[in-house]
N, C-alpha and C positions, 0 to 999 in steps of 0.2 A: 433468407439471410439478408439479403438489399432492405426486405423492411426494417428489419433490427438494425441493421447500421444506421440507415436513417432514423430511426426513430435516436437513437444514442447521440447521432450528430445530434439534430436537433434540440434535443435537450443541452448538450455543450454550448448550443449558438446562444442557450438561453440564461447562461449562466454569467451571475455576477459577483465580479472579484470586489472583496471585502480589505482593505490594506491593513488594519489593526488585526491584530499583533505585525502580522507579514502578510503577504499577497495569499489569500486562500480564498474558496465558496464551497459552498452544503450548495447538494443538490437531491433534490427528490425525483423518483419516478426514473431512475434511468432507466430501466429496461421496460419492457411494455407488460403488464399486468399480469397476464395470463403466461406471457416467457417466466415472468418471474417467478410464478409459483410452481414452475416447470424446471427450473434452475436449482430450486428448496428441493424438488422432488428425488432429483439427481444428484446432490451432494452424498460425495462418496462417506462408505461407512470407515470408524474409527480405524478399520485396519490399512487404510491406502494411504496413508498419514506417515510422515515420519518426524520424531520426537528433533524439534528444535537441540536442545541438549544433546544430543547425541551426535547430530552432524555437524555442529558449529566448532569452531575453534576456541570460541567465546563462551568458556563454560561459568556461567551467570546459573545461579543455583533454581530462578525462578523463571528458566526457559526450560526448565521443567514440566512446566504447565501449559507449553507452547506447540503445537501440530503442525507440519502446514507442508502442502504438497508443491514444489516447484513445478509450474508449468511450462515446460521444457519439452522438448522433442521427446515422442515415446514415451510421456510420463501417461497415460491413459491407458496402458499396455494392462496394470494392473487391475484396472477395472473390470466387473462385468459387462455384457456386450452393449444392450442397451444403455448405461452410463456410459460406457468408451462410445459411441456414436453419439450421445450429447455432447459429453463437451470435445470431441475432435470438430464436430461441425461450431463449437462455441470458440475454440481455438480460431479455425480457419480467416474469423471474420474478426474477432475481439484483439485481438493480438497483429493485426495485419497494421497496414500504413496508413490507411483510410482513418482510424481510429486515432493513430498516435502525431497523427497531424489535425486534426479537431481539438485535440486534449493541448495539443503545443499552442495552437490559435487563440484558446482562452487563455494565456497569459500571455498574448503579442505584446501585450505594454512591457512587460518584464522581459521579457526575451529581447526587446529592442534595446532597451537600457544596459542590457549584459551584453550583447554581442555586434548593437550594429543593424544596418536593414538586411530584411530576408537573405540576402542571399548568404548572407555573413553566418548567418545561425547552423551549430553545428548537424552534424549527420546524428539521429537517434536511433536507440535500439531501445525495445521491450522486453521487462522481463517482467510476473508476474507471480503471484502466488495465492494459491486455495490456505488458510488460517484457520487455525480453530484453537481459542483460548477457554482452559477448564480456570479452574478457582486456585489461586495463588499466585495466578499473574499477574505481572505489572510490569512498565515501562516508565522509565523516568524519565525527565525530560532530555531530551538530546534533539541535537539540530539534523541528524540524517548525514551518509556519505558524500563528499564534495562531485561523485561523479552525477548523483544525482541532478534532474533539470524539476522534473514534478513527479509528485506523489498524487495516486489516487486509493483511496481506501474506501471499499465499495459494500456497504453494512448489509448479510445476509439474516438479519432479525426475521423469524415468523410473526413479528409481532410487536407491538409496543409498550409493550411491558418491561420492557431495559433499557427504554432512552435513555435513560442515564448513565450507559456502561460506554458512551462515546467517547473518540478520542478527543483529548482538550489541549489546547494551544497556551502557552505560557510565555512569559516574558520575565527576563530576569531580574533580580531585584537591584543587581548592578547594572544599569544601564549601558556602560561600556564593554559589557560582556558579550564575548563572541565563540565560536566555537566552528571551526573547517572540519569537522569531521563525524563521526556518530560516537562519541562519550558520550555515556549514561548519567545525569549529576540526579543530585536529593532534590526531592519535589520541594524543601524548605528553605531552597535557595529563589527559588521562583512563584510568582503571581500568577495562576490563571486566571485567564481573559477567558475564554468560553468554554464550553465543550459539544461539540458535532453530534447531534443526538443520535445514537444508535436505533434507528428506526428503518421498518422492511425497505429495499427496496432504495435506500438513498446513500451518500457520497458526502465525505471532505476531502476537497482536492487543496493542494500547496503547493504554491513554488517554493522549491528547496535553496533555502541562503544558509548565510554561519548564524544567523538569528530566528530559524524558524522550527524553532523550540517545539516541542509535540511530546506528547508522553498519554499513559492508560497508569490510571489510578488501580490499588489493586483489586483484584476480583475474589469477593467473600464468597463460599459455601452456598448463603440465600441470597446473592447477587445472580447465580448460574442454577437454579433449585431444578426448572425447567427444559433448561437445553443450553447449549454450548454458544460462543462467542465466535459466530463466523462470519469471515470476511473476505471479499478478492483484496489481494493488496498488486495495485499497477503503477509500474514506474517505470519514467522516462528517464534515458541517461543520454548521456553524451558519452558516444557510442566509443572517437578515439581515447576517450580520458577511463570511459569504461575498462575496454579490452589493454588499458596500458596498464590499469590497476588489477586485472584479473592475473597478465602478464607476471606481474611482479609478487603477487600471490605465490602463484606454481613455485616460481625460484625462489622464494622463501622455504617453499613447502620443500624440495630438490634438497635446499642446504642442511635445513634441518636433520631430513632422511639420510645425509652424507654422515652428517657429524654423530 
Protein backbone atom coordinates (compact mmCIF):
# COMPACT_ATOMS: atom_id res chain seq x y z
CA UNK A 1 0.00 0.00 0.00
CA UNK A 2 2.96 2.74 0.97
CA UNK A 3 4.17 1.92 -2.58
CA UNK A 4 0.92 2.86 -4.38
CA UNK A 5 0.44 5.94 -2.39
CA UNK A 6 3.69 7.02 -3.24
CA UNK A 7 3.75 6.30 -6.52
CA UNK A 8 0.16 8.37 -6.86
CA UNK A 9 1.87 11.19 -4.76
CA UNK A 10 4.48 11.33 -6.97
CA UNK A 11 2.82 11.54 -10.00
CA UNK A 12 0.58 14.63 -8.51
CA UNK A 13 3.94 16.34 -7.50
CA UNK A 14 4.37 16.07 -11.35
CA UNK A 15 1.61 17.57 -12.53
CA UNK A 16 0.99 20.71 -14.53
CA UNK A 17 -1.80 23.08 -14.21
CA UNK A 18 -3.03 24.28 -17.55
CA UNK A 19 -5.34 27.78 -16.83
CA UNK A 20 -7.24 27.77 -20.34
CA UNK A 21 -10.38 27.39 -20.16
CA UNK A 22 -10.02 27.17 -16.00
CA UNK A 23 -7.28 25.68 -13.71
CA UNK A 24 -7.12 21.94 -14.78
CA UNK A 25 -4.19 18.86 -16.01
CA UNK A 26 -4.25 15.36 -17.79
CA UNK A 27 -2.25 13.17 -16.11
CA UNK A 28 -0.89 9.73 -17.26
CA UNK A 29 0.30 6.65 -15.43
CA UNK A 30 -1.44 7.30 -12.07
CA UNK A 31 -1.42 4.00 -10.88
CA UNK A 32 1.54 1.74 -11.36
CA UNK A 33 1.27 -0.57 -14.43
CA UNK A 34 0.74 -3.90 -13.21
CA UNK A 35 -1.83 -2.22 -10.19
CA UNK A 36 -3.60 -1.10 -13.00
CA UNK A 37 -4.29 -3.90 -14.97
CA UNK A 38 -5.18 -5.57 -11.54
CA UNK A 39 -7.73 -2.80 -10.89
CA UNK A 40 -9.36 -3.62 -14.91
CA UNK A 41 -9.26 -7.19 -13.45
CA UNK A 42 -11.46 -6.26 -10.47
CA UNK A 43 -14.10 -4.04 -11.62
CA UNK A 44 -17.15 -5.20 -10.37
CA UNK A 45 -19.68 -6.93 -12.94
CA UNK A 46 -22.94 -5.08 -14.25
CA UNK A 47 -25.02 -6.27 -11.32
CA UNK A 48 -23.06 -4.21 -8.37
CA UNK A 49 -24.07 -0.95 -10.17
CA UNK A 50 -26.93 1.06 -9.53
CA UNK A 51 -28.86 2.90 -12.35
CA UNK A 52 -28.09 6.71 -12.00
CA UNK A 53 -31.91 7.26 -12.84
CA UNK A 54 -33.18 5.44 -10.40
CA UNK A 55 -31.49 6.92 -7.31
CA UNK A 56 -31.31 10.56 -8.42
CA UNK A 57 -33.77 13.12 -7.70
CA UNK A 58 -32.82 14.39 -11.02
CA UNK A 59 -34.66 12.36 -13.46
CA UNK A 60 -32.68 13.44 -16.79
CA UNK A 61 -33.94 10.83 -19.34
CA UNK A 62 -30.26 10.17 -20.37
CA UNK A 63 -28.97 9.09 -16.97
CA UNK A 64 -30.50 6.22 -18.09
CA UNK A 65 -27.41 5.22 -19.46
CA UNK A 66 -25.50 6.06 -16.47
CA UNK A 67 -24.09 3.02 -13.55
CA UNK A 68 -22.03 4.00 -10.90
CA UNK A 69 -21.39 2.55 -7.38
CA UNK A 70 -20.91 5.20 -4.58
CA UNK A 71 -18.00 4.34 -2.63
CA UNK A 72 -19.02 4.72 0.65
CA UNK A 73 -18.79 2.61 3.89
CA UNK A 74 -19.98 -1.13 3.27
CA UNK A 75 -20.50 -0.50 -0.25
CA UNK A 76 -18.05 -3.63 -1.08
CA UNK A 77 -20.44 -5.80 1.09
CA UNK A 78 -21.94 -6.77 -2.35
CA UNK A 79 -19.01 -7.94 -3.94
CA UNK A 80 -17.42 -11.24 -4.31
CA UNK A 81 -14.68 -12.11 -1.73
CA UNK A 82 -11.77 -11.62 -3.82
CA UNK A 83 -13.18 -8.11 -5.44
CA UNK A 84 -14.38 -7.03 -1.81
CA UNK A 85 -10.59 -7.58 -0.50
CA UNK A 86 -9.38 -5.45 -3.62
CA UNK A 87 -11.01 -2.58 -3.43
CA UNK A 88 -11.43 -2.57 0.70
CA UNK A 89 -7.55 -2.53 0.62
CA UNK A 90 -7.98 0.15 -2.50
CA UNK A 91 -10.43 2.04 -0.27
CA UNK A 92 -8.27 2.05 2.86
CA UNK A 93 -5.29 4.13 1.08
CA UNK A 94 -7.31 5.92 -2.08
CA UNK A 95 -9.73 7.55 -0.09
CA UNK A 96 -7.62 8.48 2.99
CA UNK A 97 -5.95 12.18 3.74
CA UNK A 98 -2.58 11.31 2.48
CA UNK A 99 -4.19 11.38 -1.05
CA UNK A 100 -6.65 14.27 -0.71
CA UNK A 101 -4.02 16.63 0.49
CA UNK A 102 -1.49 15.72 -2.68
CA UNK A 103 -4.64 16.32 -5.00
CA UNK A 104 -5.40 19.80 -2.81
CA UNK A 105 -1.41 20.72 -3.18
CA UNK A 106 -1.69 20.64 -7.01
CA UNK A 107 -3.88 23.51 -7.05
CA UNK A 108 -1.95 25.65 -4.00
CA UNK A 109 -2.10 28.56 -6.42
CA UNK A 110 -5.98 28.25 -6.63
CA UNK A 111 -6.61 27.40 -3.18
CA UNK A 112 -4.48 30.48 -2.02
CA UNK A 113 -6.50 32.90 -4.29
CA UNK A 114 -9.72 31.49 -2.79
CA UNK A 115 -9.15 31.34 0.75
CA UNK A 116 -5.93 32.82 1.94
CA UNK A 117 -2.57 30.91 3.40
CA UNK A 118 -2.75 27.25 4.49
CA UNK A 119 -4.00 27.67 7.46
CA UNK A 120 -7.17 29.51 6.19
CA UNK A 121 -8.14 26.68 3.59
CA UNK A 122 -11.05 24.81 4.52
CA UNK A 123 -11.34 21.19 6.33
CA UNK A 124 -12.11 18.51 3.16
CA UNK A 125 -14.01 15.36 2.87
CA UNK A 126 -13.88 12.62 -0.09
CA UNK A 127 -16.43 11.17 -1.80
CA UNK A 128 -15.89 8.94 -4.76
CA UNK A 129 -17.35 6.98 -7.37
CA UNK A 130 -16.95 3.51 -9.61
CA UNK A 131 -18.98 5.02 -13.35
CA UNK A 132 -19.87 3.19 -16.04
CA UNK A 133 -21.40 4.90 -19.23
CA UNK A 134 -23.28 2.59 -21.87
CA UNK A 135 -24.37 4.40 -25.42
CA UNK A 136 -27.03 7.30 -25.04
CA UNK A 137 -25.20 9.19 -22.60
CA UNK A 138 -24.19 12.41 -22.47
CA UNK A 139 -23.43 15.44 -20.32
CA UNK A 140 -23.88 18.89 -21.06
CA UNK A 141 -21.82 21.42 -20.11
CA UNK A 142 -22.38 22.52 -16.52
CA UNK A 143 -19.89 24.00 -14.17
CA UNK A 144 -20.18 21.26 -11.11
CA UNK A 145 -21.80 21.80 -7.26
CA UNK A 146 -20.43 25.00 -5.53
CA UNK A 147 -19.52 22.55 -2.59
CA UNK A 148 -17.16 21.20 -4.75
CA UNK A 149 -13.12 22.26 -4.39
CA UNK A 150 -11.55 19.67 -7.24
CA UNK A 151 -12.71 17.07 -9.46
CA UNK A 152 -10.57 14.17 -10.38
CA UNK A 153 -11.94 11.89 -13.12
CA UNK A 154 -9.76 8.91 -13.30
CA UNK A 155 -10.19 7.10 -17.27
CA UNK A 156 -10.44 3.16 -16.80
CA UNK A 157 -9.97 2.47 -20.68
CA UNK A 158 -8.40 -1.19 -21.67
CA UNK A 159 -7.18 0.50 -24.17
CA UNK A 160 -6.87 3.34 -26.72
CA UNK A 161 -9.11 2.84 -28.89
CA UNK A 162 -11.65 5.67 -27.42
CA UNK A 163 -9.50 8.46 -26.73
CA UNK A 164 -11.85 10.28 -28.12
CA UNK A 165 -14.81 9.39 -25.63
CA UNK A 166 -12.88 12.00 -23.05
CA UNK A 167 -14.40 14.50 -21.03
CA UNK A 168 -13.91 18.06 -22.87
CA UNK A 169 -13.80 21.52 -21.16
CA UNK A 170 -15.86 24.36 -22.67
CA UNK A 171 -16.21 27.90 -22.48
CA UNK A 172 -19.16 29.83 -23.04
CA UNK A 173 -19.96 31.68 -25.96
CA UNK A 174 -20.99 34.67 -23.74
CA UNK A 175 -18.19 35.42 -21.92
CA UNK A 176 -19.95 36.94 -19.03
CA UNK A 177 -21.57 33.82 -18.38
CA UNK A 178 -21.30 32.13 -15.04
CA UNK A 179 -22.95 29.52 -13.49
CA UNK A 180 -22.75 28.51 -9.08
CA UNK A 181 -24.17 25.52 -9.44
CA UNK A 182 -24.47 22.02 -11.49
CA UNK A 183 -27.26 23.17 -14.36
CA UNK A 184 -27.12 21.12 -17.42
CA UNK A 185 -27.03 24.05 -20.53
CA UNK A 186 -26.82 22.87 -24.80
CA UNK A 187 -23.54 22.16 -25.94
CA UNK A 188 -24.54 25.10 -28.65
CA UNK A 189 -24.36 27.59 -26.29
CA UNK A 190 -20.61 26.71 -25.84
CA UNK A 191 -16.89 26.41 -27.57
CA UNK A 192 -14.92 23.60 -26.72
CA UNK A 193 -11.45 24.16 -25.94
CA UNK A 194 -10.17 20.37 -25.57
CA UNK A 195 -10.96 17.24 -24.59
CA UNK A 196 -9.00 14.92 -21.85
CA UNK A 197 -8.26 11.83 -23.89
CA UNK A 198 -9.96 8.83 -22.62
CA UNK A 199 -6.82 6.75 -22.49
CA UNK A 200 -5.92 3.53 -19.90
CA UNK A 201 -4.54 4.39 -16.96
CA UNK A 202 -4.88 8.46 -17.00
CA UNK A 203 -6.72 11.67 -15.32
CA UNK A 204 -8.49 15.22 -15.87
CA UNK A 205 -8.25 16.93 -12.72
CA UNK A 206 -10.08 20.74 -12.24
CA UNK A 207 -10.57 23.12 -9.96
CA UNK A 208 -14.13 23.60 -9.58
CA UNK A 209 -15.33 27.55 -10.26
CA UNK A 210 -18.81 28.98 -11.64
CA UNK A 211 -16.75 28.86 -14.95
CA UNK A 212 -15.41 25.39 -15.16
CA UNK A 213 -17.76 24.32 -17.75
CA UNK A 214 -17.20 20.22 -18.40
CA UNK A 215 -19.52 18.23 -20.17
CA UNK A 216 -19.40 14.23 -22.35
CA UNK A 217 -20.59 14.52 -25.79
CA UNK A 218 -23.07 11.73 -26.45
CA UNK A 219 -22.11 8.12 -26.67
CA UNK A 220 -23.25 6.25 -30.02
CA UNK A 221 -23.73 2.43 -30.31
CA UNK A 222 -20.08 2.22 -32.41
CA UNK A 223 -18.63 4.78 -29.93
CA UNK A 224 -19.13 1.70 -26.94
CA UNK A 225 -19.16 -1.53 -29.68
CA UNK A 226 -16.29 -3.07 -27.42
CA UNK A 227 -16.72 -2.30 -23.78
CA UNK A 228 -18.19 0.24 -21.51
CA UNK A 229 -17.05 3.79 -20.38
CA UNK A 230 -15.42 3.36 -16.95
CA UNK A 231 -14.22 5.59 -14.68
CA UNK A 232 -13.32 6.60 -10.84
CA UNK A 233 -14.93 9.85 -10.38
CA UNK A 234 -12.87 11.71 -6.97
CA UNK A 235 -13.96 14.78 -5.45
CA UNK A 236 -12.90 17.24 -3.03
CA UNK A 237 -15.42 19.17 -1.20
CA UNK A 238 -15.34 21.53 1.36
CA UNK A 239 -16.43 19.40 3.86
CA UNK A 240 -18.70 22.45 6.25
CA UNK A 241 -20.36 23.68 2.93
CA UNK A 242 -20.55 19.99 2.06
CA UNK A 243 -22.45 18.56 5.19
CA UNK A 244 -24.56 22.13 5.34
CA UNK A 245 -25.91 21.11 1.78
CA UNK A 246 -26.42 17.37 2.37
CA UNK A 247 -28.12 18.89 5.69
CA UNK A 248 -30.58 20.87 3.91
CA UNK A 249 -31.17 17.99 1.37
CA UNK A 250 -32.72 15.60 4.07
CA UNK A 251 -35.22 18.72 5.11
CA UNK A 252 -36.20 19.18 1.94
CA UNK A 253 -36.52 15.45 1.57
CA UNK A 254 -38.72 15.45 5.53
CA UNK A 255 -41.03 18.37 4.00
CA UNK A 256 -41.79 16.75 0.90
CA UNK A 257 -42.50 13.25 2.81
CA UNK A 258 -44.89 15.57 5.26
CA UNK A 259 -46.90 17.25 2.70
Amino acid sequence: MSLLLAHVENRLREAEVSLEPYPHYCLENVFPADYYQLLLKNLPGNDSYENLYEVTTLKLDHFRHRDQRDMKAGWTDVLPPEQKAFWDDFDSWFLGSDVAQAVLQTFSDQMRARFGDRSDWPEVSVESQLIRHRAGYYLGPHSDLHTKLVVLLIYLAPDDRAAHLGTSLFRPKDPNFTCPNSTHYPFEDFVKVKTAPYKPNSMLAFFRSDVSFHGLEPLSDSDLQATHRDLIQYVLYDKAAREQQLHERRLATARQGAS
